[in-house]
Biopython code that builds the backbone (N, CA, C, O; Angstrom):
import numpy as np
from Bio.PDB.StructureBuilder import StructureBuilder

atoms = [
    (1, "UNK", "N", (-32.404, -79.675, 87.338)),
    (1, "UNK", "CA", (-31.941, -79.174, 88.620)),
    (1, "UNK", "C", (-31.917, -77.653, 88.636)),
    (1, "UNK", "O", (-32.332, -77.010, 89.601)),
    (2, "UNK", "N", (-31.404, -77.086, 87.504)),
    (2, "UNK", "CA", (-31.028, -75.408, 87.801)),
    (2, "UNK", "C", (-32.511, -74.924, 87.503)),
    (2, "UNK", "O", (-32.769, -73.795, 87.921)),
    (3, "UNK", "N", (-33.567, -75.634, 86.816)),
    (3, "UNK", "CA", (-35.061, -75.168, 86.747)),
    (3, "UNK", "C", (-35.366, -74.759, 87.875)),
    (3, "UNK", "O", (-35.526, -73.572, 88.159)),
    (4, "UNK", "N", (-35.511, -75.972, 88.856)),
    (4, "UNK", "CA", (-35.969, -75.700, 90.006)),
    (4, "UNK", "C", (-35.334, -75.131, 90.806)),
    (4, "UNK", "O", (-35.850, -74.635, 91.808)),
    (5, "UNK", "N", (-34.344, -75.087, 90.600)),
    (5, "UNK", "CA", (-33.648, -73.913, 91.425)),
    (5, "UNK", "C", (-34.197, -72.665, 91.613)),
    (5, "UNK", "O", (-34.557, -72.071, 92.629)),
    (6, "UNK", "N", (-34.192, -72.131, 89.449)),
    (6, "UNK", "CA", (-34.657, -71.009, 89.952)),
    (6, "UNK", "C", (-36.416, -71.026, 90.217)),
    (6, "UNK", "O", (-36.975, -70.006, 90.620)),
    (7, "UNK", "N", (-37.050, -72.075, 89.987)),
    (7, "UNK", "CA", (-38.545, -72.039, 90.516)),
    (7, "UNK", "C", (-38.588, -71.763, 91.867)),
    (7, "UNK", "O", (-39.439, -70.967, 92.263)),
    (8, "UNK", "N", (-37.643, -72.398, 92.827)),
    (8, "UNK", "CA", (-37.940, -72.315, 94.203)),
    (8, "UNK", "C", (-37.546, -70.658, 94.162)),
    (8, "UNK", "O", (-38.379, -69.756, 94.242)),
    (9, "UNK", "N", (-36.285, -70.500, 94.039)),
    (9, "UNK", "CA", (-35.985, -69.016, 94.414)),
    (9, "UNK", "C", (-36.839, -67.877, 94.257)),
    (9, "UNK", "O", (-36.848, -66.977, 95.097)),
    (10, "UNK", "N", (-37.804, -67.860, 92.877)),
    (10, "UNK", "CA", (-38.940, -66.900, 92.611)),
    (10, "UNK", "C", (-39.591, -67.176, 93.198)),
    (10, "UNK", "O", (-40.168, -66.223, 93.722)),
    (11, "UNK", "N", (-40.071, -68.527, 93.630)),
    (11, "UNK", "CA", (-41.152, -68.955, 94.449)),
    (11, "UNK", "C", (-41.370, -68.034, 95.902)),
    (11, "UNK", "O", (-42.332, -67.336, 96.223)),
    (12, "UNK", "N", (-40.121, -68.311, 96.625)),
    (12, "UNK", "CA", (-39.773, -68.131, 97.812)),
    (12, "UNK", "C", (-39.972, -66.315, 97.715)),
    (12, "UNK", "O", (-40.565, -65.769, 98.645)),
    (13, "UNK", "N", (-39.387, -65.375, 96.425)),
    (13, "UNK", "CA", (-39.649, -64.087, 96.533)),
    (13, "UNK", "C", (-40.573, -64.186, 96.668)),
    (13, "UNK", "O", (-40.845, -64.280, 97.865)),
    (14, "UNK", "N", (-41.616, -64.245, 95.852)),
    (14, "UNK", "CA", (-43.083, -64.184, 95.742)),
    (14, "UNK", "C", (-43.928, -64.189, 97.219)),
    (14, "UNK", "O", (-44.456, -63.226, 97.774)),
    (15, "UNK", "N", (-43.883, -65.344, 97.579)),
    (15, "UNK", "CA", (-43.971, -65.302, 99.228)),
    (15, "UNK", "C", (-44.032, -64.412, 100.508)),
    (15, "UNK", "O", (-44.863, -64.151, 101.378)),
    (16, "UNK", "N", (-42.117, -63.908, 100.045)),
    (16, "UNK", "CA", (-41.783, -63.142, 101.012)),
    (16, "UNK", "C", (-42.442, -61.988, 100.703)),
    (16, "UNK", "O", (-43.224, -61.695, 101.608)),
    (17, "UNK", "N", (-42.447, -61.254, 99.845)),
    (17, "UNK", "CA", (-43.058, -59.712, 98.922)),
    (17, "UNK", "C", (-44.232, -60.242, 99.207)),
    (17, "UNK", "O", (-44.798, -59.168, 99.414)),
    (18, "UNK", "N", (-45.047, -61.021, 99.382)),
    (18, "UNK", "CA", (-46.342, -60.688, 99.240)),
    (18, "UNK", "C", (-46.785, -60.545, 101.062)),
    (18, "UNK", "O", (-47.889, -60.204, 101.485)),
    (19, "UNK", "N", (-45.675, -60.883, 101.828)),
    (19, "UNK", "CA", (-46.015, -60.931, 103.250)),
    (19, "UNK", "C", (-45.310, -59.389, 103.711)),
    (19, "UNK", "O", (-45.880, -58.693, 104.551)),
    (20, "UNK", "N", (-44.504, -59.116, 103.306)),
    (20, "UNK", "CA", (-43.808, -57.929, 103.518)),
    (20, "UNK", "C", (-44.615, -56.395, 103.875)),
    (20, "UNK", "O", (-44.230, -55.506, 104.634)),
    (21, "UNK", "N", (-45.850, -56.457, 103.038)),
    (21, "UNK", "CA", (-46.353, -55.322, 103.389)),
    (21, "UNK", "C", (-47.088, -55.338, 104.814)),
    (21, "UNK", "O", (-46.728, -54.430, 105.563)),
    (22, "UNK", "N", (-48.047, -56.210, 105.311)),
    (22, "UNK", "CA", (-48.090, -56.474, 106.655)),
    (22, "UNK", "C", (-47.222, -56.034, 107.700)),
    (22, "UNK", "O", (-47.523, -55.576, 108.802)),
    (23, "UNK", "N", (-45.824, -56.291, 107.069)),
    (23, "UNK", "CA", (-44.773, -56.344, 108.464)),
    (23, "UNK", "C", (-44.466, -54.789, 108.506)),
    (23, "UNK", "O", (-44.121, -54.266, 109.566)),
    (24, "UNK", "N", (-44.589, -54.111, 107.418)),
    (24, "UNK", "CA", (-43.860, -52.528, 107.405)),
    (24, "UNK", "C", (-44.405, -51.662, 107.420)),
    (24, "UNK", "O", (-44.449, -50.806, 106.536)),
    (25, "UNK", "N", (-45.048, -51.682, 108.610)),
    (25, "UNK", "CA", (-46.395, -50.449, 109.304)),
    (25, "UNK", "C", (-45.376, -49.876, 110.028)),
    (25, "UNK", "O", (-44.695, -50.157, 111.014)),
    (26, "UNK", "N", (-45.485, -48.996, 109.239)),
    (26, "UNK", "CA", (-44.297, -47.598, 110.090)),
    (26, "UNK", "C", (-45.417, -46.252, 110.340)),
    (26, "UNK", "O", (-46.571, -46.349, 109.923)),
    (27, "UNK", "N", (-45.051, -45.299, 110.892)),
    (27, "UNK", "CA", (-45.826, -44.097, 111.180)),
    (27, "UNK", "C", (-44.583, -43.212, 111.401)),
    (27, "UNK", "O", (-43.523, -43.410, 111.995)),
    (28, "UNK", "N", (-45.204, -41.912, 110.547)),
    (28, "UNK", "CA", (-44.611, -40.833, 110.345)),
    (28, "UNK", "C", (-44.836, -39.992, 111.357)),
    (28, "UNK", "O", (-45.947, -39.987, 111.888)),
    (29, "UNK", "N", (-43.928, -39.231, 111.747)),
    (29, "UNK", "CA", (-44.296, -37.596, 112.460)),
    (29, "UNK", "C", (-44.982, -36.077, 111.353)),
    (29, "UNK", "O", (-45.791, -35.169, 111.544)),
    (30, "UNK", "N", (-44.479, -36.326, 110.702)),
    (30, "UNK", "CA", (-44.693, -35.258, 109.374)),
    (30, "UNK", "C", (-45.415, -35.738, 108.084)),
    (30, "UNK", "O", (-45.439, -36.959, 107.934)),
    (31, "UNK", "N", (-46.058, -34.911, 107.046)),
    (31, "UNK", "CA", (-46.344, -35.484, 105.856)),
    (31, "UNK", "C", (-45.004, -35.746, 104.978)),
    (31, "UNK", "O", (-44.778, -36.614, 104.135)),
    (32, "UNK", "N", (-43.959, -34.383, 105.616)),
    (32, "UNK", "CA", (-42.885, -34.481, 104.728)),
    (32, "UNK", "C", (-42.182, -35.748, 104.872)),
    (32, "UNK", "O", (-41.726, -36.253, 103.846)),
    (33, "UNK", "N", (-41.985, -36.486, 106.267)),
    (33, "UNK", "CA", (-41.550, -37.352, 106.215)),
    (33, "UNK", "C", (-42.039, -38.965, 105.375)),
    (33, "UNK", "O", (-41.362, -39.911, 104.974)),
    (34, "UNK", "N", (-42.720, -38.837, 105.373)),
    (34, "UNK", "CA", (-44.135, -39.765, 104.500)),
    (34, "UNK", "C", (-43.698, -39.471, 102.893)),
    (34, "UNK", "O", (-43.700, -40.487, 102.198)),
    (35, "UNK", "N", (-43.508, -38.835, 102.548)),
    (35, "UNK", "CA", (-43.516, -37.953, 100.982)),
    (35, "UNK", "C", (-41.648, -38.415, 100.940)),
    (35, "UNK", "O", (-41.267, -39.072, 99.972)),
    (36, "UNK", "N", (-40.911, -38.126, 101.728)),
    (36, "UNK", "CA", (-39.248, -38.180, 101.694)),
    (36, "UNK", "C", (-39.899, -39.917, 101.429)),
    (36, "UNK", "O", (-40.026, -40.341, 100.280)),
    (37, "UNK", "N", (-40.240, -40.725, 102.576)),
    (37, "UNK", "CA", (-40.184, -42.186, 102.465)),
    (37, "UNK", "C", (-40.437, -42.839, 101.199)),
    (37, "UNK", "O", (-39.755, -43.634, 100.552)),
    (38, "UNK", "N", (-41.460, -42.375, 101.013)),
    (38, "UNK", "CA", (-42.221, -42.900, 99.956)),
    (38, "UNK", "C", (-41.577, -42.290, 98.277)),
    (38, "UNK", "O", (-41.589, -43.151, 97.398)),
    (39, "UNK", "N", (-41.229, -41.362, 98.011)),
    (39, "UNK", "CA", (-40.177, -41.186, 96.861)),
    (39, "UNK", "C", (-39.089, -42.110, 97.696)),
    (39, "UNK", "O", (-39.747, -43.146, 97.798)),
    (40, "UNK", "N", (-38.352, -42.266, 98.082)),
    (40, "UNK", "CA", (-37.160, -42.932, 98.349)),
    (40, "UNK", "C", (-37.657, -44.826, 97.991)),
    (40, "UNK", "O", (-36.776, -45.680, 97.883)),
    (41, "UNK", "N", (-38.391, -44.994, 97.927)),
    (41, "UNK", "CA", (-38.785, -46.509, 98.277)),
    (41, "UNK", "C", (-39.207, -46.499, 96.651)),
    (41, "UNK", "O", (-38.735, -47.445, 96.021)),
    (42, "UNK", "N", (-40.020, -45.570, 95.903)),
    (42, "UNK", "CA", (-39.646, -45.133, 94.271)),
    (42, "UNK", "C", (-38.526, -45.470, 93.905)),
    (42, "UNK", "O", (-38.272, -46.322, 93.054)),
    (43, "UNK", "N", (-37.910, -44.946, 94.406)),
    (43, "UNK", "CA", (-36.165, -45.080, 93.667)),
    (43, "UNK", "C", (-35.748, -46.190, 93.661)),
    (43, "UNK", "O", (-35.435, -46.708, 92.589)),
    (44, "UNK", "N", (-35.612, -46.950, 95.000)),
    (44, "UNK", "CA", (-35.788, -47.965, 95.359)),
    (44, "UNK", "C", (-35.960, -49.170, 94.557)),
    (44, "UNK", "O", (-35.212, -50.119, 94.319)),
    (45, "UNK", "N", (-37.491, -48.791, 94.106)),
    (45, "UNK", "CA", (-38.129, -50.069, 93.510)),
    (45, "UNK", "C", (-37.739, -49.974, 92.081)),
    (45, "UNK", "O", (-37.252, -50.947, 91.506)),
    (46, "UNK", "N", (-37.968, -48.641, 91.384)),
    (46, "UNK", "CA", (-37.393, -48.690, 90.232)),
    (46, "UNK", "C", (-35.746, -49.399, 89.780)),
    (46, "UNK", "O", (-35.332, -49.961, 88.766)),
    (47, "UNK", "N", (-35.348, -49.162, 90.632)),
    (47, "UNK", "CA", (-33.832, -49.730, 90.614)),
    (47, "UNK", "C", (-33.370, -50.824, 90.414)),
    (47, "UNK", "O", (-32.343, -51.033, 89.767)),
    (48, "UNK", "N", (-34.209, -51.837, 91.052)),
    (48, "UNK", "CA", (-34.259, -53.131, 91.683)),
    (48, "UNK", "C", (-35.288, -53.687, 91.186)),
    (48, "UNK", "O", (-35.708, -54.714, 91.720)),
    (49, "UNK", "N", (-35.805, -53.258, 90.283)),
    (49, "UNK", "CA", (-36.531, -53.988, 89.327)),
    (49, "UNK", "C", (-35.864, -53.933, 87.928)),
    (49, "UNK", "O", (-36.237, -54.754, 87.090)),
    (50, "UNK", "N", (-34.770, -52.900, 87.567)),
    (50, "UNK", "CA", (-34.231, -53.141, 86.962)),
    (50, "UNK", "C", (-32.936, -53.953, 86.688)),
    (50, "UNK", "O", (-32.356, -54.242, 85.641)),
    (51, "UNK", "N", (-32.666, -54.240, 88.098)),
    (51, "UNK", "CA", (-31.512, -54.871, 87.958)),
    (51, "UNK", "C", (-31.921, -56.159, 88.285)),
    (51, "UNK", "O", (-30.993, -56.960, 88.184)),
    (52, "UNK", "N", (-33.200, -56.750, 88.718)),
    (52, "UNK", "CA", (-33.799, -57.881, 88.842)),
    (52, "UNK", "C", (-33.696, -58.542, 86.886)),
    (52, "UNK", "O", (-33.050, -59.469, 86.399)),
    (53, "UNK", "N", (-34.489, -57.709, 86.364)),
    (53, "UNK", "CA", (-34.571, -57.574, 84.564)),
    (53, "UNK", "C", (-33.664, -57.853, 83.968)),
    (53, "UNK", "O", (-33.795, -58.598, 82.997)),
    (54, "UNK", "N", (-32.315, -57.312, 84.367)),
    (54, "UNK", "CA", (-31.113, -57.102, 83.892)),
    (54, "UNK", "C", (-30.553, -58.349, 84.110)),
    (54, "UNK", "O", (-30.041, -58.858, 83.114)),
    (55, "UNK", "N", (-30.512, -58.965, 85.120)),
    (55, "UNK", "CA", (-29.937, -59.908, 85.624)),
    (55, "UNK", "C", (-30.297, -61.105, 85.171)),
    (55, "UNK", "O", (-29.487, -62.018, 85.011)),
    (56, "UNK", "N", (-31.604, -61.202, 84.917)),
    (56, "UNK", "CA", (-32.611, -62.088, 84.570)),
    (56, "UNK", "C", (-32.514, -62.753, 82.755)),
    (56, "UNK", "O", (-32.450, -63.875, 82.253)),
    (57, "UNK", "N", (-32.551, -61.364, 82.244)),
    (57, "UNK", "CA", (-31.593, -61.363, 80.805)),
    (57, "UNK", "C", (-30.465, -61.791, 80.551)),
    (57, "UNK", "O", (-30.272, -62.596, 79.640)),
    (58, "UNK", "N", (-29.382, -61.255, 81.430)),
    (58, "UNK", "CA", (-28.265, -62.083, 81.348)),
    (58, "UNK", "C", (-27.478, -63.443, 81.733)),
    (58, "UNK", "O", (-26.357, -63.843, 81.418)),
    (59, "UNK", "N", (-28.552, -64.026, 82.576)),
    (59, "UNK", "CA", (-28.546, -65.209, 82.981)),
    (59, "UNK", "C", (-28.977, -66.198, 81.621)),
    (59, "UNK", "O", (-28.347, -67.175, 81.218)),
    (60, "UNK", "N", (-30.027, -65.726, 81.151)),
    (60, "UNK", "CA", (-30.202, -66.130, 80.153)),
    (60, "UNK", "C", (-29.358, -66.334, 78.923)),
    (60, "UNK", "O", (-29.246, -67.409, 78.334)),
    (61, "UNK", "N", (-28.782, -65.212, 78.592)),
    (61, "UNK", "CA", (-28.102, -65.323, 77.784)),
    (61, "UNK", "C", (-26.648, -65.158, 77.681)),
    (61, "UNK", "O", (-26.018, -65.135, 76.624)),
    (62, "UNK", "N", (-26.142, -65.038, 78.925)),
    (62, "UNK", "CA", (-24.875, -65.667, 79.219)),
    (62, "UNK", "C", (-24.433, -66.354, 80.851)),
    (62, "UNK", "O", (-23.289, -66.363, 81.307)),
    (63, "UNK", "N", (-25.380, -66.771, 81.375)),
    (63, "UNK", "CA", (-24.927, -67.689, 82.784)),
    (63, "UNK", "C", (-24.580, -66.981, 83.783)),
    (63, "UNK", "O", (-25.222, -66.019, 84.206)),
    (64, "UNK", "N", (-23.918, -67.249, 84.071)),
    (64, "UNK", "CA", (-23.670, -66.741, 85.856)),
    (64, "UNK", "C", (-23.092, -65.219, 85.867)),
    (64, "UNK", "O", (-23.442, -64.183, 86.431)),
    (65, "UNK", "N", (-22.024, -65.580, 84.962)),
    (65, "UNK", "CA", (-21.324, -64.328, 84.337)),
    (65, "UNK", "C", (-22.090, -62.724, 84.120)),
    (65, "UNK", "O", (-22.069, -61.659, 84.737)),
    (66, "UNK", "N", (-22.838, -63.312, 82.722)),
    (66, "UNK", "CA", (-23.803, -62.954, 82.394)),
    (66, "UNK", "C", (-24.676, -61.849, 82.867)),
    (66, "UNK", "O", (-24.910, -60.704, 82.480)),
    (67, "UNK", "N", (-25.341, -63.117, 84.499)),
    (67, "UNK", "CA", (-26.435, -62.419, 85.355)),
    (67, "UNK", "C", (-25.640, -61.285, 86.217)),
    (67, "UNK", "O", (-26.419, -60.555, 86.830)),
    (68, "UNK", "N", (-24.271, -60.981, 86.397)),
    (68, "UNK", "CA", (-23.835, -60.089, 87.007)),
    (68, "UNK", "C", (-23.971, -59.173, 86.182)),
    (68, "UNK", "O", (-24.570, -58.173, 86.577)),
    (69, "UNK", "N", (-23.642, -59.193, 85.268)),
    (69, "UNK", "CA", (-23.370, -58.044, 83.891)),
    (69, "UNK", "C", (-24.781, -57.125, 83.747)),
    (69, "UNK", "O", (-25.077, -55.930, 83.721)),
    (70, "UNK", "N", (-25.316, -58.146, 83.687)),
    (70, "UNK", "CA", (-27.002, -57.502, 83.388)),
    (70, "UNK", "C", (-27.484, -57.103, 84.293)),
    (70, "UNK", "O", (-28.411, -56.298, 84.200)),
    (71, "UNK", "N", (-27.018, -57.532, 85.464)),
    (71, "UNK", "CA", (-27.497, -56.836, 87.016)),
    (71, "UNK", "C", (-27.193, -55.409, 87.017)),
    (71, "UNK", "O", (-28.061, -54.569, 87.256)),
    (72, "UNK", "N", (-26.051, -55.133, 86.769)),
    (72, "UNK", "CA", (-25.090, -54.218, 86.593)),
    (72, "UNK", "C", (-25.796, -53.038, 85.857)),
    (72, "UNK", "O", (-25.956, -51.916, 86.337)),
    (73, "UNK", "N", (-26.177, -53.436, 84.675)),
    (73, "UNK", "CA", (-26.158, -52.521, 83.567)),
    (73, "UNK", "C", (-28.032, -52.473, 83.939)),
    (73, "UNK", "O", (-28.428, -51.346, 83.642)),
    (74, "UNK", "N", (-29.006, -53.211, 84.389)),
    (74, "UNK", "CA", (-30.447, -53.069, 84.697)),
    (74, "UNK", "C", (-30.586, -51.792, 85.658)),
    (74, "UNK", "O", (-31.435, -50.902, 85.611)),
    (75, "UNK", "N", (-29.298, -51.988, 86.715)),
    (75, "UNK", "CA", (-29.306, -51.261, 87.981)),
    (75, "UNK", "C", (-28.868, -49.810, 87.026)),
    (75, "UNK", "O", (-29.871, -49.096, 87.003)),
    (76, "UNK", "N", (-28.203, -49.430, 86.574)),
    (76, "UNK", "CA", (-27.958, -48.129, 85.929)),
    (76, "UNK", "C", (-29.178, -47.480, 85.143)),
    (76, "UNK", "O", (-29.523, -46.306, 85.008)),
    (77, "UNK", "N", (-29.811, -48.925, 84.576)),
    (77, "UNK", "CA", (-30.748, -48.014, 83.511)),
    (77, "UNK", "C", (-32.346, -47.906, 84.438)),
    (77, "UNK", "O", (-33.333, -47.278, 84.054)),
    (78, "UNK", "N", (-32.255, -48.528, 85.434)),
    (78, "UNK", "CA", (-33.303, -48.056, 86.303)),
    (78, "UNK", "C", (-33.117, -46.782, 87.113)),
    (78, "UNK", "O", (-34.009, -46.008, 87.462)),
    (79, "UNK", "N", (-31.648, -46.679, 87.387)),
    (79, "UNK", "CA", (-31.138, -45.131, 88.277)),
    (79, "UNK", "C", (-31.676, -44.191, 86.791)),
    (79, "UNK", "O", (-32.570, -43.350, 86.885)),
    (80, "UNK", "N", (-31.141, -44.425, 85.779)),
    (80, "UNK", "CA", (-31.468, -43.132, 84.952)),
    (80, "UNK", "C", (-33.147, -43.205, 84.579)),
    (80, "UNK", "O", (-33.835, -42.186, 84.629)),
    (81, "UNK", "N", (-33.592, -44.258, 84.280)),
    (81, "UNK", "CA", (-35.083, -43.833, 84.501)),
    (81, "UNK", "C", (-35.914, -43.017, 85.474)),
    (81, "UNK", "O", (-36.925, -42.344, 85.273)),
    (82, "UNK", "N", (-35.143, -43.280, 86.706)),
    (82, "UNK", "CA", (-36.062, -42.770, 87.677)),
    (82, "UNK", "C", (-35.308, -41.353, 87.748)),
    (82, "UNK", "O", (-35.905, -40.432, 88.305)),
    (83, "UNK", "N", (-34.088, -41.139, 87.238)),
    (83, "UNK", "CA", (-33.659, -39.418, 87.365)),
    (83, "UNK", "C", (-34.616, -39.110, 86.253)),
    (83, "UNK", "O", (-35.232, -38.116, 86.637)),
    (84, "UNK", "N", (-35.022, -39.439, 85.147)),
    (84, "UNK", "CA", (-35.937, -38.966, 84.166)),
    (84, "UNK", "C", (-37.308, -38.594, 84.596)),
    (84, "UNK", "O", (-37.841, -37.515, 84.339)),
    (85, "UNK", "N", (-38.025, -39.908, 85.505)),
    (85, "UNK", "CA", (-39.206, -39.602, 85.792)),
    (85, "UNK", "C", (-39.199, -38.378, 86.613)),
    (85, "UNK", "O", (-39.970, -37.477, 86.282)),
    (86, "UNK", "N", (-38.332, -38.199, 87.779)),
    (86, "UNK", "CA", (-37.773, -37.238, 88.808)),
    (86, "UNK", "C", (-37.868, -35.965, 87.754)),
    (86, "UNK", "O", (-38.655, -35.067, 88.050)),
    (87, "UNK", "N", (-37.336, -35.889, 86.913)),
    (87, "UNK", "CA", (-36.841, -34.432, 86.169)),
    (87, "UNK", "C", (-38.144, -33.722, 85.849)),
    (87, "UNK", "O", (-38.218, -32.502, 85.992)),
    (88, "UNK", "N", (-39.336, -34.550, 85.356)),
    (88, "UNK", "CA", (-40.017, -34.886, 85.041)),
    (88, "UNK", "C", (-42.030, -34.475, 86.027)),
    (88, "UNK", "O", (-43.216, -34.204, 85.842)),
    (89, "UNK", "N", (-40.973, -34.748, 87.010)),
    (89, "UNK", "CA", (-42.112, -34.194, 88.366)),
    (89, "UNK", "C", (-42.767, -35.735, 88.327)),
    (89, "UNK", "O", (-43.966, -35.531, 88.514)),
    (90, "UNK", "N", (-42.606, -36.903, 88.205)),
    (90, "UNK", "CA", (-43.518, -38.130, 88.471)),
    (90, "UNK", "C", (-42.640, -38.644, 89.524)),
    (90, "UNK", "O", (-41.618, -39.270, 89.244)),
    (91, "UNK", "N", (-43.060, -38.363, 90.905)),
    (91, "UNK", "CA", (-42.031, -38.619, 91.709)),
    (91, "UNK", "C", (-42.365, -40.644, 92.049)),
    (91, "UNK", "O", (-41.601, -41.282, 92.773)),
]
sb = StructureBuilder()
sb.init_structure("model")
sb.init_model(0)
sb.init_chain("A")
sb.init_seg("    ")
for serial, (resi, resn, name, xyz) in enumerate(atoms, 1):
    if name == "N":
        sb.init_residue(resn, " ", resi, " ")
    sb.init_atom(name, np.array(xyz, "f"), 0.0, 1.0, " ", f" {name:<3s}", serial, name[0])
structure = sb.get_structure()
């Protein structure tokens, strides 16, 4: 039961993310504004892929509990990655 649980749930991301770019045709007034968006959606993704990771780990290896903990601590070490890449000039 909790397999498929989480099969459907990745399933269902997968899906949605892969339809998502279609829907988010935006247009800028400026390049700067384009350049602000697009680092921001960086940060963004870095973040939330770490706390996807994090979470993912700790589900694993400690349950429900666990997947908060690692959410937690993914989401921090993706904020400091991306202040690194940032410091760094890889925006």
């Amino acid at each position: 039961m909790r397999k498929a649980l989480i099969t459907g749930i990745i399933s269902t991301g997968l899906l949605v993310g892969s339809a998502a770019p279609g829907v988010a045709a935006t247009h800028y007034r400026t390049r700067q504004q384009y350049v602000r968006h697009k680092r921001h959606m960086k940060t963004a993704k870095r973040i939330g892929i770490g706390a996807a990771g994090g979470a993912a780990i700790g589900a694993l290896a400690g349950g429900g509990k666990g997947a908060g903990i690692g959410a937690l601590a993914g989401a921090g070490a993706g904020a400091l990655y991306d202040r690194h890449e940032k410091h760094h000039g890889h925006y």
